[in-house]
MIRODREN-108298 format. One record per residue: z, x negated, y negated of N, C-alpha, C in turn; residue number from 1; residue in three letters. Coordinates in Angstrom, 3 decimals, padded with zeros to 6 digits. Example, Ala and Ser with C-alpha at 12.3 -4.5 7.8 and 13.67 -1.06 7.14 Angstrom:
BEGIN
PT      n.up    n.east   n.north     ca.up   ca.east  ca.north      c.up    c.east   c.north  num  residu
PT   007.800  -013.190   005.690   007.800  -012.300   004.500   007.800  -013.200   003.300    1     ALA
PT   007.080  -012.850   002.250   007.140  -013.670   001.060   007.870  -012.900  -000.030    2     SER
% end
This chain:
BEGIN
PT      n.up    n.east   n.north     ca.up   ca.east  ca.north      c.up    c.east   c.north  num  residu
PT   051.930  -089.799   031.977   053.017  -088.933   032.386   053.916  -088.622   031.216    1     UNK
PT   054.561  -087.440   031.246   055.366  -087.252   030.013   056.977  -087.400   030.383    2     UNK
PT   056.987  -087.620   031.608   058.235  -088.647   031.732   059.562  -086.847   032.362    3     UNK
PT   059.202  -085.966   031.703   059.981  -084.513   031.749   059.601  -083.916   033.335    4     UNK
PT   060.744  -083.824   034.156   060.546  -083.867   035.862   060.258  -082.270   035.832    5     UNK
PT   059.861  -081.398   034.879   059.006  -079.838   035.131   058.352  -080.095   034.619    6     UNK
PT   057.474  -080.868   033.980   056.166  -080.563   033.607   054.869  -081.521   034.471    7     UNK
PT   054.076  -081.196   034.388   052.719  -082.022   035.061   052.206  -082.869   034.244    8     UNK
PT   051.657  -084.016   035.112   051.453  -085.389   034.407   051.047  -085.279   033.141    9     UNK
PT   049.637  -084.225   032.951   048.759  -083.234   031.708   049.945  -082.928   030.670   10     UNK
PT   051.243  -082.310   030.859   051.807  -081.685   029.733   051.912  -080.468   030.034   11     UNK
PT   051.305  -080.148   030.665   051.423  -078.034   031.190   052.357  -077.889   031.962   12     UNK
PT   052.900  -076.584   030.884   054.286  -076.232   031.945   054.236  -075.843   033.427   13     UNK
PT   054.792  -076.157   034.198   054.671  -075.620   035.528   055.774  -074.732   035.704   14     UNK
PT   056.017  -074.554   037.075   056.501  -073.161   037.889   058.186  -072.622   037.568   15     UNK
PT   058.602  -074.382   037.528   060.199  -074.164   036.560   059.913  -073.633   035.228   16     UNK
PT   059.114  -073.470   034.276   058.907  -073.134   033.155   058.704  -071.875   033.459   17     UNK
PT   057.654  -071.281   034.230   056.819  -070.255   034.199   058.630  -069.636   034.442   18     UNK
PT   059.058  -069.219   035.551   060.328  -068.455   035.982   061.147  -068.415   035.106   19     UNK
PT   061.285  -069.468   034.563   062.800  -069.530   033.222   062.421  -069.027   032.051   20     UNK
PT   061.193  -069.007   031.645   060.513  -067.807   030.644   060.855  -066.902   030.802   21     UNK
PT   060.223  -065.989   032.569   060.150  -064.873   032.708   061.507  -064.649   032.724   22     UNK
PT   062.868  -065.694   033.020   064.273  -064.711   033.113   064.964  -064.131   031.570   23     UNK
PT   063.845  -065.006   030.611   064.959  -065.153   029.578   064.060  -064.216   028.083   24     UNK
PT   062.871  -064.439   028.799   061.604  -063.258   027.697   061.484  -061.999   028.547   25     UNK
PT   061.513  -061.102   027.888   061.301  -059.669   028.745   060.035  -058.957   028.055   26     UNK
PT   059.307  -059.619   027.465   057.299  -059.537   026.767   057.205  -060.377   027.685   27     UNK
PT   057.343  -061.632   028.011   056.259  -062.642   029.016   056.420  -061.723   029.975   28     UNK
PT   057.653  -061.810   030.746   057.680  -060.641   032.088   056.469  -060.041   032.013   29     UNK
PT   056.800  -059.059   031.226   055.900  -057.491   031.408   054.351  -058.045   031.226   30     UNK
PT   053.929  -059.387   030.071   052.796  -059.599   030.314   051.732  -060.297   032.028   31     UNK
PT   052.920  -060.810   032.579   053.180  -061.148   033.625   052.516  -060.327   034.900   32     UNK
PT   053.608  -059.391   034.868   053.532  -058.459   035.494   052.310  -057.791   035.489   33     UNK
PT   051.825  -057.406   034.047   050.848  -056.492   033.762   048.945  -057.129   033.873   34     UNK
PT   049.207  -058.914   033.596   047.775  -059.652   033.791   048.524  -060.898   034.646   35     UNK
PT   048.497  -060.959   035.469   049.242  -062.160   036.049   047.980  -063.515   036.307   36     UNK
PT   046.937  -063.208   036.564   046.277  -064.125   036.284   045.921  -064.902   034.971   37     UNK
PT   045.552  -064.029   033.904   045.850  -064.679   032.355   047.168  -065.630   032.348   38     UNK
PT   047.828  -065.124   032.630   049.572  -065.682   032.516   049.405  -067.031   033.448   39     UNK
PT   049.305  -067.077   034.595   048.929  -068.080   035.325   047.998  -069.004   035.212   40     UNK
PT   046.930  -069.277   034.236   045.782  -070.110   033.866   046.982  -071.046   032.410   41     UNK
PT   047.620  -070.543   032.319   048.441  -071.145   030.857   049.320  -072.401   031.986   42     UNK
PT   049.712  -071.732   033.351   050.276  -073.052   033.920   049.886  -074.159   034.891   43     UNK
PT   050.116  -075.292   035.150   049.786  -076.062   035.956   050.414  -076.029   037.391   44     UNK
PT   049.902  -074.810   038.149   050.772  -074.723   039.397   049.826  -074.397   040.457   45     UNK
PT   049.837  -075.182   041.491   049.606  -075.645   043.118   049.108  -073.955   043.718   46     UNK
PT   047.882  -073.748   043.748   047.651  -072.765   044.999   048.444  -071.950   045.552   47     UNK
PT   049.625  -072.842   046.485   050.306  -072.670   046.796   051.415  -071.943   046.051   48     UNK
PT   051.608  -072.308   044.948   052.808  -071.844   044.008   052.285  -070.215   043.153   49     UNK
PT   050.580  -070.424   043.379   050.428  -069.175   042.723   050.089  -068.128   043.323   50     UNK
PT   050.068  -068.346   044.812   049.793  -067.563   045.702   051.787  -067.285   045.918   51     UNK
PT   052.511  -067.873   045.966   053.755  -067.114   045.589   054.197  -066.482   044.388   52     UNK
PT   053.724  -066.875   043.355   053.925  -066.343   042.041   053.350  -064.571   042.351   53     UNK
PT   052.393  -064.695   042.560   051.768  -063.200   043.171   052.206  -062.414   044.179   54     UNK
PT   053.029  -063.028   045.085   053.663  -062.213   046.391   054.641  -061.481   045.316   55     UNK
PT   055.091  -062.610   044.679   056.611  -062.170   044.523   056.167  -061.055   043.340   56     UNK
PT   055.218  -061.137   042.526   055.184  -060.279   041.779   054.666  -058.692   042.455   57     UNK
PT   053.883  -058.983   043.482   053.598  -057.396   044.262   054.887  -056.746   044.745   58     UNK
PT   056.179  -057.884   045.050   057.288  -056.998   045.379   057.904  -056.549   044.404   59     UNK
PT   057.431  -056.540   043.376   058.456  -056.067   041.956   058.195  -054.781   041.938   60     UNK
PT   057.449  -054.348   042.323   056.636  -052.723   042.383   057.752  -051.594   041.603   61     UNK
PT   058.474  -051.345   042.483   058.998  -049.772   041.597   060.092  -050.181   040.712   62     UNK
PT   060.589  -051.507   041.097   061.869  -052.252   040.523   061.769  -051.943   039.255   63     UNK
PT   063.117  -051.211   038.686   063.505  -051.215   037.237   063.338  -052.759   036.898   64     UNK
PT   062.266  -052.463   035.556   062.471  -053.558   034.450   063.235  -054.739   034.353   65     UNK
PT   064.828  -053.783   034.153   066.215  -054.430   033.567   066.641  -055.512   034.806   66     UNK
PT   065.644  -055.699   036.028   066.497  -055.641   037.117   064.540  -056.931   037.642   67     UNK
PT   063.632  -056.801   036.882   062.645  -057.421   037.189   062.864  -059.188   037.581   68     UNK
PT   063.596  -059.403   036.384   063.088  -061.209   036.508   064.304  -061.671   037.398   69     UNK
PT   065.077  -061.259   037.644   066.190  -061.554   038.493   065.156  -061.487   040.140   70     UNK
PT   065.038  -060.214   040.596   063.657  -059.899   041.676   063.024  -060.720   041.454   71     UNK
PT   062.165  -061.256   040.590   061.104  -062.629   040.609   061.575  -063.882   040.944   72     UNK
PT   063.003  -064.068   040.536   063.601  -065.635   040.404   063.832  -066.106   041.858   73     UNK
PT   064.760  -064.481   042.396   064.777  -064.521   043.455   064.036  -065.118   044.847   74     UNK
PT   063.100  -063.647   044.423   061.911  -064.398   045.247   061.117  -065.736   045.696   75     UNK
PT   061.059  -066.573   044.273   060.816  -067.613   044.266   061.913  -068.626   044.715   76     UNK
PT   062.565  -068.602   044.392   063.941  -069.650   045.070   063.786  -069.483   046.519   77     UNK
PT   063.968  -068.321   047.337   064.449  -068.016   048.695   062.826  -068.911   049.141   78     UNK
PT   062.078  -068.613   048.376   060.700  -069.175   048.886   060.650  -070.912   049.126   79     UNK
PT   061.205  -071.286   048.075   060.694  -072.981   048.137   062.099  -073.418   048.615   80     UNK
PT   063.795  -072.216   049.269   064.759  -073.038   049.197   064.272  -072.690   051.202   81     UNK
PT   063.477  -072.219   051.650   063.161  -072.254   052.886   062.331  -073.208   053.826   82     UNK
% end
């Protein structure tokens, strides 16, 4: 274990990583956005987590850019704070 309560036992960033990237890089975003499976093989996250990673990214659809990772963070919070 690497002892760090976001990462997986392995060392791969998981789902707190993946989101706090996307709020704070606006290239990961868009790579994100644009191959989301590539982007998703880099993290260690649950089925479950990437089958939300993907909802939330189909709702980003017409959403301005400037206005994207906020819409993603979103999404994901309301998701796991339910």
């Amino acid at each position: 274990m690497t002892g760090a309560a976001d990462e997986t036992p392995m060392g791969q960033p998981g789902l707190r990583e993946l989101v706090g990237r996307a709020m704070i890089d606006p290239d990961f975003l868009t790579e994100l956005v644009r191959a989301p499976e590539a982007v998703l093989d880099r993290y260690a996250l649950s089925q479950e987590e990437q089958a939300a990673v993907l909802q939330a990214l189909a709702k980003l659809g017409s959403t301005p850019s400037h206005h994207r990772a906020r819409v993603l963070e979103a999404a994901l919070v309301k998701r796991w704070a339910t």
